[in-house]
DRENDO-1510 file (C-alpha; in Angstrom, 1 decimal, always signed):
<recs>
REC; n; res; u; v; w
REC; 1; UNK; +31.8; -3.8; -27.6 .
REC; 2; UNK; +33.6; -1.7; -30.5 .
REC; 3; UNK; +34.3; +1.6; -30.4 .
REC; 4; UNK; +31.5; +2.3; -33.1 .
REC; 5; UNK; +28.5; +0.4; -30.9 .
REC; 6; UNK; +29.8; +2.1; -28.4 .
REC; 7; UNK; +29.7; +5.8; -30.0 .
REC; 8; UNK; +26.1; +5.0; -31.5 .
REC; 9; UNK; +25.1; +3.7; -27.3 .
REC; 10; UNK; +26.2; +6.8; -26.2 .
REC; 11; UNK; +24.6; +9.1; -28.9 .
REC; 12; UNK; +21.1; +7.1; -28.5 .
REC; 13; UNK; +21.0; +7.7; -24.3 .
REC; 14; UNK; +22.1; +11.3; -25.1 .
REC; 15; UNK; +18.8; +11.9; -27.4 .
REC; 16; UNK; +17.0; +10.0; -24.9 .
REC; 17; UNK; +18.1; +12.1; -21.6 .
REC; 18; UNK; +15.2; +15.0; -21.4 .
REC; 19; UNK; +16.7; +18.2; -22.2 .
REC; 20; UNK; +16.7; +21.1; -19.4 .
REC; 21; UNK; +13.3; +22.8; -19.3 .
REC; 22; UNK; +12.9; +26.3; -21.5 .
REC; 23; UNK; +13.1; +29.1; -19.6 .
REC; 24; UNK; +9.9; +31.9; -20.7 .
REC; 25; UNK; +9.5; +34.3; -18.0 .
REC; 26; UNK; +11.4; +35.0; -14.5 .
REC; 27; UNK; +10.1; +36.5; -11.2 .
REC; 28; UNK; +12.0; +37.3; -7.7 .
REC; 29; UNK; +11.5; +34.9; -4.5 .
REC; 30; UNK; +9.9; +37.6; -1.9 .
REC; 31; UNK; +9.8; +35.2; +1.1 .
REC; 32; UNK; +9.6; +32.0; +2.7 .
REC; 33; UNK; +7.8; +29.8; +5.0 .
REC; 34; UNK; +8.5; +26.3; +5.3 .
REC; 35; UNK; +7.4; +24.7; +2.0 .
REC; 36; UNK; +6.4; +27.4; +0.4 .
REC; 37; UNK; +7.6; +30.6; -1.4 .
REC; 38; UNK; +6.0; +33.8; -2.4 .
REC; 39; UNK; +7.0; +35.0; -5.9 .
REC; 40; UNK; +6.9; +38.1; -7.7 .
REC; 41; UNK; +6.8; +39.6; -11.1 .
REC; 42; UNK; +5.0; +36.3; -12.7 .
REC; 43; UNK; +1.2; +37.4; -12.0 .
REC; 44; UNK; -0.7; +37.5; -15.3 .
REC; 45; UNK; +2.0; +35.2; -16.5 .
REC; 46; UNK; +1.9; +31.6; -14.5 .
REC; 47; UNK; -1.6; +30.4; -13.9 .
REC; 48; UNK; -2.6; +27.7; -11.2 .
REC; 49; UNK; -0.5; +24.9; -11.3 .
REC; 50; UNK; +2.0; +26.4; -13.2 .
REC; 51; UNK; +6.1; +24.9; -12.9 .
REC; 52; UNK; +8.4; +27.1; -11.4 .
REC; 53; UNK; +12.3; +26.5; -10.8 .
REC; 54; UNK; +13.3; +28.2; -8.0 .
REC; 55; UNK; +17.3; +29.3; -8.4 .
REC; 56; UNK; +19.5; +26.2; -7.2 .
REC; 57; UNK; +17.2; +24.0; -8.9 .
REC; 58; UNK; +14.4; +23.6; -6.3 .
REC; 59; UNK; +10.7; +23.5; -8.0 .
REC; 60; UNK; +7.5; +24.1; -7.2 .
REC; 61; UNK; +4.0; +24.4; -8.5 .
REC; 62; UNK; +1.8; +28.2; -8.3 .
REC; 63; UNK; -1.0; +27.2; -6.2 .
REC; 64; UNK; -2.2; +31.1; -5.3 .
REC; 65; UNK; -2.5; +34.1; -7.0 .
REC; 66; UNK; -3.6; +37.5; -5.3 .
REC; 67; UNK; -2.9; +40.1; -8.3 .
REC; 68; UNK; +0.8; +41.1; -6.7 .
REC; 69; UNK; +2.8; +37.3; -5.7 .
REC; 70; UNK; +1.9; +34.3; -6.9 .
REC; 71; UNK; +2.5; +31.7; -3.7 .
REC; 72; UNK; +4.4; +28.2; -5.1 .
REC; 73; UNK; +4.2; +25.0; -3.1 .
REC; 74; UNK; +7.5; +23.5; -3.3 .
REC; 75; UNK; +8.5; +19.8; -4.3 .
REC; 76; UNK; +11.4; +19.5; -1.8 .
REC; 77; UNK; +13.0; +21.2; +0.9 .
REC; 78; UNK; +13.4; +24.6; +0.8 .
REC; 79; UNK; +16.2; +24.5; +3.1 .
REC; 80; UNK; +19.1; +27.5; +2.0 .
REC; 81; UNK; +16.4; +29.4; +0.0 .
REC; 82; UNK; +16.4; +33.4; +0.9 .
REC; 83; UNK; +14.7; +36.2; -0.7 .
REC; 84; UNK; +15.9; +37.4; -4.1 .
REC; 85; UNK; +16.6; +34.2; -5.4 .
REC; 86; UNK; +15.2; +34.5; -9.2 .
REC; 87; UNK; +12.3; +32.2; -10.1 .
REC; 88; UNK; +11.7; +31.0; -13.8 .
REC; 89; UNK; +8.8; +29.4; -15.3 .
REC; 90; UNK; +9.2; +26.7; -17.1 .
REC; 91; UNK; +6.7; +24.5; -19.4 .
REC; 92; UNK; +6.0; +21.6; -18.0 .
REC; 93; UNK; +6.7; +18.4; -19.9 .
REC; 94; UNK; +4.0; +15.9; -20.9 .
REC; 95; UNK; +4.6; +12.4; -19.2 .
REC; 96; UNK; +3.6; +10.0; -21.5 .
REC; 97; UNK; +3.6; +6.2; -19.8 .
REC; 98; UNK; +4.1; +3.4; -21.7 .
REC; 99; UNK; +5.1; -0.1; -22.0 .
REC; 100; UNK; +9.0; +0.9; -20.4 .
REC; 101; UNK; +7.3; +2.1; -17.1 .
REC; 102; UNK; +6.0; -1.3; -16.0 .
REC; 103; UNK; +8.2; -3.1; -13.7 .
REC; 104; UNK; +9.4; +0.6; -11.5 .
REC; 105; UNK; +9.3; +2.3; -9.1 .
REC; 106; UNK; +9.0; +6.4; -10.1 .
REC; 107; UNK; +8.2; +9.3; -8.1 .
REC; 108; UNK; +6.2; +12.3; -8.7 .
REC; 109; UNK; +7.7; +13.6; -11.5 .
REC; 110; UNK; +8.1; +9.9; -13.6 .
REC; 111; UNK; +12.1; +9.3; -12.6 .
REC; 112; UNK; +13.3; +6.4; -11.3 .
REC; 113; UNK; +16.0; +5.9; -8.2 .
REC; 114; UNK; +18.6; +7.0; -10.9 .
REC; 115; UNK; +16.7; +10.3; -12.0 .
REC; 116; UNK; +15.9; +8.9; -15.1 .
REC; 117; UNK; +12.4; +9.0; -17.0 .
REC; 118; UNK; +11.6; +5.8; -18.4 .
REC; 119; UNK; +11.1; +5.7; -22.7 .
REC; 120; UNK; +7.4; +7.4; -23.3 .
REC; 121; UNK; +4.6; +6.0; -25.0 .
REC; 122; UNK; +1.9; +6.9; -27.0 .
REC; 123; UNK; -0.6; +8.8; -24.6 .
REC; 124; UNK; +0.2; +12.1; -22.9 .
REC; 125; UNK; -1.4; +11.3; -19.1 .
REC; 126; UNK; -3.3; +14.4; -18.0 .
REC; 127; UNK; -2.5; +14.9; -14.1 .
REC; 128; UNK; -5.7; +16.8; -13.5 .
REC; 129; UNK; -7.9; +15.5; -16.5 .
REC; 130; UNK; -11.7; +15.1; -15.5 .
REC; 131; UNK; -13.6; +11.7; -15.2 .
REC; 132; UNK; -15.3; +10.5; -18.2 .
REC; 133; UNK; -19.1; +12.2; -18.3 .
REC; 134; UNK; -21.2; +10.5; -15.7 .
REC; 135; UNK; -24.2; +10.0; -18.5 .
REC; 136; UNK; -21.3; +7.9; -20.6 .
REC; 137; UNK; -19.8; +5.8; -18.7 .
REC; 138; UNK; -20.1; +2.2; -18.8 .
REC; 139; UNK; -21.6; -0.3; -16.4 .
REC; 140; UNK; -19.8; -2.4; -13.7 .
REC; 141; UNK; -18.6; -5.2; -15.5 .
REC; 142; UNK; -17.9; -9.3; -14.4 .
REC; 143; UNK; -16.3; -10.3; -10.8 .
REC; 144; UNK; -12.2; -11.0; -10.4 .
REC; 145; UNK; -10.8; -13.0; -8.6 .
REC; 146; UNK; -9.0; -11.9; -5.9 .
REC; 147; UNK; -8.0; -15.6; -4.5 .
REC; 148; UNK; -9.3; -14.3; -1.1 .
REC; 149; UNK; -12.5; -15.7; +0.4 .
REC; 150; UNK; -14.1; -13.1; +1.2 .
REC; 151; UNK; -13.6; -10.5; -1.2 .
REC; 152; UNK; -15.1; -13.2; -4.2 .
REC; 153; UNK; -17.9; -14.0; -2.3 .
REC; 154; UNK; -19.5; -11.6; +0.4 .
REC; 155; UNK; -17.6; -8.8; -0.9 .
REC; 156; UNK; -17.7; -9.4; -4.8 .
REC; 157; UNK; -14.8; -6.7; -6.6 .
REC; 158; UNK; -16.2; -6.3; -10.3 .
REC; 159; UNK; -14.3; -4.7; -13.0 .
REC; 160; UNK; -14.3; -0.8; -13.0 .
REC; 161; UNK; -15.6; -0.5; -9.2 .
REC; 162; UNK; -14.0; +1.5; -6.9 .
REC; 163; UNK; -14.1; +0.3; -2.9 .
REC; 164; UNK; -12.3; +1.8; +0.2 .
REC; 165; UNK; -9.9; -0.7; +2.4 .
REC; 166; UNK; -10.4; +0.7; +6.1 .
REC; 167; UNK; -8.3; +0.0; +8.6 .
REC; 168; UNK; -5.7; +1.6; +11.3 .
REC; 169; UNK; -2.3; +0.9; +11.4 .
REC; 170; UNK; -0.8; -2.5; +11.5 .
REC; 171; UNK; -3.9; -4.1; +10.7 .
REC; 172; UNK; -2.7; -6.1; +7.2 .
REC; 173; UNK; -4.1; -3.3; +4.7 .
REC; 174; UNK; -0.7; -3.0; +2.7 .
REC; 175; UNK; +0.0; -6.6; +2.7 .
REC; 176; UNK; -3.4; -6.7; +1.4 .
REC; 177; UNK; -3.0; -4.7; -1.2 .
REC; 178; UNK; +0.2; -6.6; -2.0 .
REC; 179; UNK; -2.2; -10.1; -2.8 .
REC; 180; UNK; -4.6; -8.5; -4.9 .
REC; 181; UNK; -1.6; -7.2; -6.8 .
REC; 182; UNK; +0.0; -10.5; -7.2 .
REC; 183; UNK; -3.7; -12.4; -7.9 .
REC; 184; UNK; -4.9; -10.4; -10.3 .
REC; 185; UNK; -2.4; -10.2; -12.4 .
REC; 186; UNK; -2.4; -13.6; -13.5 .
REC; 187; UNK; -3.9; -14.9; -16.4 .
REC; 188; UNK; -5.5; -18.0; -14.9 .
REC; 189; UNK; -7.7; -15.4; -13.0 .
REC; 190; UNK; -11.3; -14.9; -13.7 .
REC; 191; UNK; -11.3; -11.1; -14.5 .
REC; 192; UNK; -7.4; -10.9; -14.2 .
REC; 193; UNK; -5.7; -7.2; -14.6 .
REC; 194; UNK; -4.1; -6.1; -17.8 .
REC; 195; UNK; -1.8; -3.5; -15.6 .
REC; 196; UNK; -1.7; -2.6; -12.1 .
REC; 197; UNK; -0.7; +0.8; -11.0 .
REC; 198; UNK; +0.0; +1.2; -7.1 .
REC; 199; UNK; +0.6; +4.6; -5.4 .
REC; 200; UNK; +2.2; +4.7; -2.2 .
REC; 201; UNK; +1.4; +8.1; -0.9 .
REC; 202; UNK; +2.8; +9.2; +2.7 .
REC; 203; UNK; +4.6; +5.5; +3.1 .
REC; 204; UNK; +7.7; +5.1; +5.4 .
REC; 205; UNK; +10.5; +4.7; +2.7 .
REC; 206; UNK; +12.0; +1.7; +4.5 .
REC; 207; UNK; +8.7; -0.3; +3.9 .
REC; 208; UNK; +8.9; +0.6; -0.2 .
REC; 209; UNK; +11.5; -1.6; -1.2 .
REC; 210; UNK; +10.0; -4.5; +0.6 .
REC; 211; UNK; +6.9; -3.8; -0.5 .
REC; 212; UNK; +8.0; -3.7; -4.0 .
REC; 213; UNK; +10.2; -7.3; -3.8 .
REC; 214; UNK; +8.9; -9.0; -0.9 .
REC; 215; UNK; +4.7; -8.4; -1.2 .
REC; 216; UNK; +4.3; -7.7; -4.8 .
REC; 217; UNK; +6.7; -10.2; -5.7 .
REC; 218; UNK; +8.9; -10.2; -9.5 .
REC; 219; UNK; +6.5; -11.9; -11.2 .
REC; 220; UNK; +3.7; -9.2; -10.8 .
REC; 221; UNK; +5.9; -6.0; -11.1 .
REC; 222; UNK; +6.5; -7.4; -14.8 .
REC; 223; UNK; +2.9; -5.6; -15.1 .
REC; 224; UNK; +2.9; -3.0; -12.5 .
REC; 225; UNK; +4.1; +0.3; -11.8 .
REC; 226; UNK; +4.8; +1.7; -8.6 .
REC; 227; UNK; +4.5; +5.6; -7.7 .
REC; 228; UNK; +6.1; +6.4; -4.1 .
REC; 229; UNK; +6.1; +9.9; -2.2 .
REC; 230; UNK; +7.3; +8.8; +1.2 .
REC; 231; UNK; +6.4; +10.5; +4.5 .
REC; 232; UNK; +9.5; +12.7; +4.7 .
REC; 233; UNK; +8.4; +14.4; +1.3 .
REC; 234; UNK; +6.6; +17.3; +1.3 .
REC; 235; UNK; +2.7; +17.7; +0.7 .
REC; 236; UNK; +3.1; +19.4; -2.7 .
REC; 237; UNK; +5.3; +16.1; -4.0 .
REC; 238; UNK; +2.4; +13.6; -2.4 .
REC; 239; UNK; -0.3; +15.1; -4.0 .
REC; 240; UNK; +1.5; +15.2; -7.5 .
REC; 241; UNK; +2.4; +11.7; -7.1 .
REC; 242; UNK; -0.8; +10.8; -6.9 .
REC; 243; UNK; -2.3; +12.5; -9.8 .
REC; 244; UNK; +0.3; +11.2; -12.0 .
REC; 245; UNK; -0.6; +7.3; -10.6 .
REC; 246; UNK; -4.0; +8.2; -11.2 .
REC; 247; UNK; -3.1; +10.0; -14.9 .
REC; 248; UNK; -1.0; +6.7; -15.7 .
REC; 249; UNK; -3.6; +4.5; -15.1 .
REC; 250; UNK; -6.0; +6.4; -17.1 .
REC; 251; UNK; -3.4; +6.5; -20.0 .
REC; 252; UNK; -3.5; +2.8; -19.8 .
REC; 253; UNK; -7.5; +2.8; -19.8 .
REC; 254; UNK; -7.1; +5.0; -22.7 .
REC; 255; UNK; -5.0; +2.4; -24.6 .
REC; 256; UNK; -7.8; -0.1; -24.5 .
REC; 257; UNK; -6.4; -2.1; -20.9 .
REC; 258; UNK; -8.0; -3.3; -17.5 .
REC; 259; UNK; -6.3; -1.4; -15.4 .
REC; 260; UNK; -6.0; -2.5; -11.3 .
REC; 261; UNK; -5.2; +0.7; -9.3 .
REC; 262; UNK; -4.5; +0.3; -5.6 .
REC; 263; UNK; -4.0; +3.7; -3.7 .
REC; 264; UNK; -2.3; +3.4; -0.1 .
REC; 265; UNK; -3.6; +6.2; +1.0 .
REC; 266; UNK; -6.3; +8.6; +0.9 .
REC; 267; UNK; -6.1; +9.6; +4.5 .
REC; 268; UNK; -2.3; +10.6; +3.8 .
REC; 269; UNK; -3.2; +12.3; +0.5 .
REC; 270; UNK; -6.1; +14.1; +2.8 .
REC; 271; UNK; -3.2; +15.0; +4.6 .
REC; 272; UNK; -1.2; +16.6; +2.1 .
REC; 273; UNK; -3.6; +18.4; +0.9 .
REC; 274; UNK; -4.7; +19.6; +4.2 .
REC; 275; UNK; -1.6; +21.3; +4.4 .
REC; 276; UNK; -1.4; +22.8; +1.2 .
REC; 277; UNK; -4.6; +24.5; +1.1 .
REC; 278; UNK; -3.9; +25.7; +4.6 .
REC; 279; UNK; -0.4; +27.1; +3.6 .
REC; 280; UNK; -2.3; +29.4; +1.4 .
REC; 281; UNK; -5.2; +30.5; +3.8 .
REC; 282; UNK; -7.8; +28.2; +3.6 .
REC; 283; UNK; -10.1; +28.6; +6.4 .
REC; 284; UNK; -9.6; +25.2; +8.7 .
REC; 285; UNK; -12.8; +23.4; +9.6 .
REC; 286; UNK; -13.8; +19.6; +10.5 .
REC; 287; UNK; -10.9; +18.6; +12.3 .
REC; 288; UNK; -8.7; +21.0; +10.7 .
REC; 289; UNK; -9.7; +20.1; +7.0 .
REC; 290; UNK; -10.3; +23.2; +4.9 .
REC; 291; UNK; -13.7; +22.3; +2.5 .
REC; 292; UNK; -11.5; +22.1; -0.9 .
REC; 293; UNK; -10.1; +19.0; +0.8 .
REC; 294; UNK; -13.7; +16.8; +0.2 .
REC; 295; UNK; -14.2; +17.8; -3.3 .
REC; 296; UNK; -10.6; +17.1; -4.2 .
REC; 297; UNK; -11.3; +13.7; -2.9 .
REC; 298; UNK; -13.9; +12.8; -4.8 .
REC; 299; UNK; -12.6; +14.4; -7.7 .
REC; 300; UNK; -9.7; +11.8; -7.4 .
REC; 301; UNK; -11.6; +8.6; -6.9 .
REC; 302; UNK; -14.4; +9.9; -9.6 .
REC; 303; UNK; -11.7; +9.7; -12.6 .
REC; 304; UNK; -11.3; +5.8; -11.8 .
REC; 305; UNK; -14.2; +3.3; -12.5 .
REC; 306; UNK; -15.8; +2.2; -15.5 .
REC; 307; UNK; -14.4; +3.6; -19.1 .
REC; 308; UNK; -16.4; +5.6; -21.2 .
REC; 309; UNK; -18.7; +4.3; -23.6 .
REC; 310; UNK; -17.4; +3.2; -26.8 .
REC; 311; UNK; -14.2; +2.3; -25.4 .
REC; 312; UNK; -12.6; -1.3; -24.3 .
REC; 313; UNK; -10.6; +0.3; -21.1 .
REC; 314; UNK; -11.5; +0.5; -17.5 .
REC; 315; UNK; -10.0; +1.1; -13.9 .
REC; 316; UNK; -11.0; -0.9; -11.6 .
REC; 317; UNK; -9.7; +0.9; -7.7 .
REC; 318; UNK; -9.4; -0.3; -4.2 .
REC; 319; UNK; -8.4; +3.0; -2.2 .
REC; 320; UNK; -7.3; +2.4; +1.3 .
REC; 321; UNK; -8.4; +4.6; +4.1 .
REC; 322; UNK; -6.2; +4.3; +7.3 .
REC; 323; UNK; -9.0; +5.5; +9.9 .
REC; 324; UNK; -7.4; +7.4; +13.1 .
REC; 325; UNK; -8.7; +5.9; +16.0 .
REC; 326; UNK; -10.2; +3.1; +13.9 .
REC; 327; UNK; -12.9; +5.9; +13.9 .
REC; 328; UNK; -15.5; +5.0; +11.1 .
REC; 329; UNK; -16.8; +8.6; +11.5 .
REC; 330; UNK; -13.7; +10.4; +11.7 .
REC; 331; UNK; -14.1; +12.9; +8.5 .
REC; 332; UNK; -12.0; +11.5; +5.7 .
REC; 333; UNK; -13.2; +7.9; +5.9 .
REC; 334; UNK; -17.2; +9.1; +6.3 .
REC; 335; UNK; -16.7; +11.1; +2.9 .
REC; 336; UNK; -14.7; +8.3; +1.4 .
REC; 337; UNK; -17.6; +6.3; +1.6 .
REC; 338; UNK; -20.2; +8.2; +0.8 .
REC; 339; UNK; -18.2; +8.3; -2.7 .
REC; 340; UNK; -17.1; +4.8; -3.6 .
REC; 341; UNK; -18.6; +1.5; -4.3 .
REC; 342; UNK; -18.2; -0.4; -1.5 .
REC; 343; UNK; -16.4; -0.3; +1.9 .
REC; 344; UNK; -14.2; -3.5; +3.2 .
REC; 345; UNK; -13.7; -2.8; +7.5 .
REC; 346; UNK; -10.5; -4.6; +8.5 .
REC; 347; UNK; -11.2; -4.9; +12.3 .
REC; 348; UNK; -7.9; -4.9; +14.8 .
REC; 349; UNK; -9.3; -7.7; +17.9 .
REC; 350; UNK; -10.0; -9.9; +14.4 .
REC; 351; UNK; -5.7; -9.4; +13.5 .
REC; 352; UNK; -5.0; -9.8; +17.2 .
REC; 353; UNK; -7.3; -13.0; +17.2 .
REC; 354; UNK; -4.8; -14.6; +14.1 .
REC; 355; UNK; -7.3; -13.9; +11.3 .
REC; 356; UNK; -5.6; -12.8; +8.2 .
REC; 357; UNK; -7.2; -10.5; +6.1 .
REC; 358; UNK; -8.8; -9.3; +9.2 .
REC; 359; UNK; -11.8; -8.3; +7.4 .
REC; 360; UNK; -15.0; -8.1; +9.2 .
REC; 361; UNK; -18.0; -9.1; +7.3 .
REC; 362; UNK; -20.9; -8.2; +9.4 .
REC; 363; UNK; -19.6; -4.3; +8.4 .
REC; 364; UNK; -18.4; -4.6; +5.3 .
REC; 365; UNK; -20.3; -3.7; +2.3 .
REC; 366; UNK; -20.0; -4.1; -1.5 .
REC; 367; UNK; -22.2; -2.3; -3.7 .
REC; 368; UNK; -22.3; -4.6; -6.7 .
REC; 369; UNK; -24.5; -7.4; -4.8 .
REC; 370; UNK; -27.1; -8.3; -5.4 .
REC; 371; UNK; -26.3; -8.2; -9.3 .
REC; 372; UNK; -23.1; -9.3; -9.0 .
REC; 373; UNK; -24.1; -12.2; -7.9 .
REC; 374; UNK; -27.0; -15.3; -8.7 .
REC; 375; UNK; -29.8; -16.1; -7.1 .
REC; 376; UNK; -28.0; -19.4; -6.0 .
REC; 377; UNK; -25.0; -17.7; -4.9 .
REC; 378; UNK; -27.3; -14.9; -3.2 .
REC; 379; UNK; -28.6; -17.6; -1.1 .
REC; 380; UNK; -25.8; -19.0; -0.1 .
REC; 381; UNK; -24.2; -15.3; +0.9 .
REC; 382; UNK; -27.5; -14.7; +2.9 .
REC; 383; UNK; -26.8; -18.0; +5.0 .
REC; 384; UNK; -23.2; -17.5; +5.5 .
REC; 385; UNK; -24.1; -13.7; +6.8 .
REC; 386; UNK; -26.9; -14.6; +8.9 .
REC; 387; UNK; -24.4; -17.4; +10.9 .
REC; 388; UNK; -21.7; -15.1; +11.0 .
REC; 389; UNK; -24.2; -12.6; +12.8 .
REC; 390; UNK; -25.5; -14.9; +14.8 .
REC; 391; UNK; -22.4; -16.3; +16.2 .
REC; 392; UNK; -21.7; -12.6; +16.6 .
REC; 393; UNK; -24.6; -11.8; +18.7 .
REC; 394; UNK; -24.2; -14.9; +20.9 .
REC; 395; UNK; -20.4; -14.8; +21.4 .
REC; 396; UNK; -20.3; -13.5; +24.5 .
REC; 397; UNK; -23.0; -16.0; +26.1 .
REC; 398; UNK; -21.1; -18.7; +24.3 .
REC; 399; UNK; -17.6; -18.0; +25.2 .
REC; 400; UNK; -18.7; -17.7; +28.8 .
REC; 401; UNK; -20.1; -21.0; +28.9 .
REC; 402; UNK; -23.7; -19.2; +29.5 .
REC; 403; UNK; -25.7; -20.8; +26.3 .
REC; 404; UNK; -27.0; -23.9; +26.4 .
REC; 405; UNK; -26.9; -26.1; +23.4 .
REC; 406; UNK; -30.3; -26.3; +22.1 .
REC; 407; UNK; -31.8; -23.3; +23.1 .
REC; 408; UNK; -31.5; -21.4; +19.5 .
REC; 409; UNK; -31.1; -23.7; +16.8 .
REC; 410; UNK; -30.2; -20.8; +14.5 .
REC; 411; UNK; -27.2; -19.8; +17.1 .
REC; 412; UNK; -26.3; -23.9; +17.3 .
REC; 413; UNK; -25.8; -23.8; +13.6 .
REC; 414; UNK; -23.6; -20.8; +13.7 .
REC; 415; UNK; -21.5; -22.2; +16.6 .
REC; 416; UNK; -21.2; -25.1; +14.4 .
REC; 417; UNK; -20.1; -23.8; +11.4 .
REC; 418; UNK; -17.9; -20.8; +13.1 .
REC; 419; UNK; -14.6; -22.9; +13.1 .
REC; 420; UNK; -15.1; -23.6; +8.9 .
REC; 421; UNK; -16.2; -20.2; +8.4 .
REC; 422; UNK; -13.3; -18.6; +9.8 .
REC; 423; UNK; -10.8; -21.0; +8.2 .
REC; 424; UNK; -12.6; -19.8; +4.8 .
REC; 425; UNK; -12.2; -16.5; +5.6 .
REC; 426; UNK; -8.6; -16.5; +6.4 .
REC; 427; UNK; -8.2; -18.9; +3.2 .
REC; 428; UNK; -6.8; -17.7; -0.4 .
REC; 429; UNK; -5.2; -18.5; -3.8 .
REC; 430; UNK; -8.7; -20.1; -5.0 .
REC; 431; UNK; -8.1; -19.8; -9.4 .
REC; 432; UNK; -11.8; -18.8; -9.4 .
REC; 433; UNK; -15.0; -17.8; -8.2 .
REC; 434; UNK; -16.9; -20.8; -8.6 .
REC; 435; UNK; -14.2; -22.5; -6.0 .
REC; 436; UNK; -14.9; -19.7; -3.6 .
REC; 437; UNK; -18.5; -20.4; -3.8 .
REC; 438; UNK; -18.3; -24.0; -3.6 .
REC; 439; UNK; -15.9; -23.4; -0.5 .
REC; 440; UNK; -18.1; -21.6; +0.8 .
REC; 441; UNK; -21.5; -23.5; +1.2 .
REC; 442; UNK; -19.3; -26.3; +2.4 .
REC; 443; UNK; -18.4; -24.2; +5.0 .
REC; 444; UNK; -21.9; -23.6; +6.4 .
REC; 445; UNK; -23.6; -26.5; +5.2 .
</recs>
């Protein structure tokens, strides 16, 4: 390259690279306490939510204000930090995503592996904007295609709904997640995805990269962006990692595009925020949960779903919930749905029996049926259910050689058409609905 290309290289990264933040106002660090500090002289002067950099170059967001101290949740270890230290605040900077952030992986504050922000585009993404007005908002639009049996017939996913993934650990959610990242993202998809945005909140770090190349695959990270906060981060980093996925995705919406936003997870954002709003005194109550906990998790799963009227752009969600226990009444995945659109139940003895996606029907529930749906395809999803239930009810008589053939015709059927129901089930890569369907009554006819 010659030495002018090579001057003009260097001068266009340099106006690129963000500049160091603006200094306003400073304050004194009065103590500490694991993630958190205590900060004085900055009351009146940094409201909630305000950016501080601590001295060393550690930051940290106000999240508490009592008049004297303002109490700042850090973003990373506050190892070495002692009283004294000064405390600046500093504006925060707009993140604007764009085109340049598909195809990486960025963490809470927008930087890649490299600690570089990726070129902005043309919408500022709002980290704690409000979902569109409830009275505005458009309806569900048509069914995607997933590939996957089940989710495009008994449990249809229409553009701009929002439906929780429930499972405990091991159980095939992620990988999941993974397929209906590379399925609807391509173009011979009914319904396919404009852009995907995933958020990996509270994941083991080893599992990201292979996540990222091995599950999502090259071909569908050309249209996705990834936002990772792994478990060893601290609760103040999770939680802004996944506002900004959720603000990203809603810059995208804004810009006119069918955005696919898979969330891994809300139990580990839960989490987070658990200990945040404990740090600052928040009385602890279901299972430790303080009460902001709830309504900051419906605030976060309100500002996805259909875009507001007038508009082109929507975000269609699937949130996964990783139930303790496999618990369905533990408090975080009862309140999760209560507020979504659907729940899918991934069932552990139906993974441990060789079923993949271990999803188990007879639970499961998606709220765009019956509309969704025709009134030939409703039929055929009210057959398939009431065999799958059957078989259900009688599996313990059958697989103990107790029933005798002849005695329930309904339960014969169901025994009959078990075998083809659950290789349909465990089936995928179908281009369309239709095929599903079709699949599908073969299956039980």
């Amino acid at each position: 390259m010659p030495t002018s290309d090579k001057t003009f290289a260097a001068l266009t990264d340099a106006f690129q690279r963000p500049l160091p933040p603006m200094v306003t106002h400073s304050g004194r660090v009065l103590s500490c306490a694991g993630q958190t500090v205590e900060v004085a002289g900055l009351c009146g002067r940094a409201g909630i939510g305000a950016s501080l950099m601590i001295e060393g170059g550690r930051r940290g967001d106000v999240i508490a204000d009592d008049g004297e101290k303002l109490t700042v949740a850090l973003y990373g270890s506050g190892q070495g930090l002692t009283s004294g230290m000064r405390a600046d605040l500093v504006p925060d900077t707009a993140l604007q995503p764009g085109p340049d952030w598909l195809g990486k992986v960025l963490d809470y504050d927008g930087r890649d592996a490299f600690g570089n922000r990726p070129r902005p585009g043309p919408i500022a993404a709002d980290l704690n904007a409000p979902p569109p007005a409830a009275g505005h908002r458009r309806t569900l639009g048509g069914r995607l295609c997933t590939g996957y049996g089940a989710l495009d017939t008994f449990l249809p996913l229409c553009r701009g709904q929002r439906i929780g993934l429930f499972a405990g650990s091991g159980v095939g959610k992620t990988s999941l997640l993974g397929g209906l990242a590379r399925s609807t993202g391509r173009a011979d998809q009914d319904g396919s995805a404009d852009v995907t945005v995933i958020a990996l909140i509270g994941e083991r770090g080893r599992e990201v990269r292979s996540f990222v190349q091995d599950v999502v695959g090259p071909e569908a990270m050309r249209n996705t962006v990834v936002f990772a906060a792994t478990s060893d981060q601290p609760p103040a980093a999770k939680l802004r990692a996944a506002r900004l996925a959720m603000a990203t995705a809603e810059s995208f919406r804004d810009q006119g595009r069918h955005v696919l936003f898979l969330f891994d997870s809300l139990t580990r954002f839960a989490q987070a925020h658990r200990e945040v709003a404990l740090s600052v005194g928040e009385t602890p109550a279901l299972r430790a949960y303080p009460p902001s906990t709830f309504p900051a998790l419906a605030g976060l799963c309100e500002r996805a779903g259909p875009g507001p009227e007038g508009t082109t752009g929507d975000i269609t969600a699937v949130f996964s919930v990783l139930v303790q226990g496999s618990d369905m009444e533990e408090p975080v995945a009862d309140t999760v749905r209560g507020i979504l659109d659907g729940h899918v139940i991934m069932d552990r003895a139906i993974a441990e029996a060789g079923r993949y996606p271990a999803i188990d029907i007879g639970r499961s529930v998606s709220r765009s049926l019956p509309d969704a749906a025709t009134e030939e395809e409703n039929a055929v999803l009210s057959r398939g259910r009431g065999l799958i239930r059957a078989y259900e009810d009688g599996r313990l008589m059958v697989q103990s050689g107790l029933y005798v053939a002849g005695t329930d015709p309904v339960l014969d059927k169901a025994v009959q058409c078990h075998a083809k129901i659950e290789t349909f089930l465990s089936e995928s890569g179908r281009p369309s609905v239709a095929e599903s369907f079709e699949a599908l009554e073969t299956a039980i006819t």
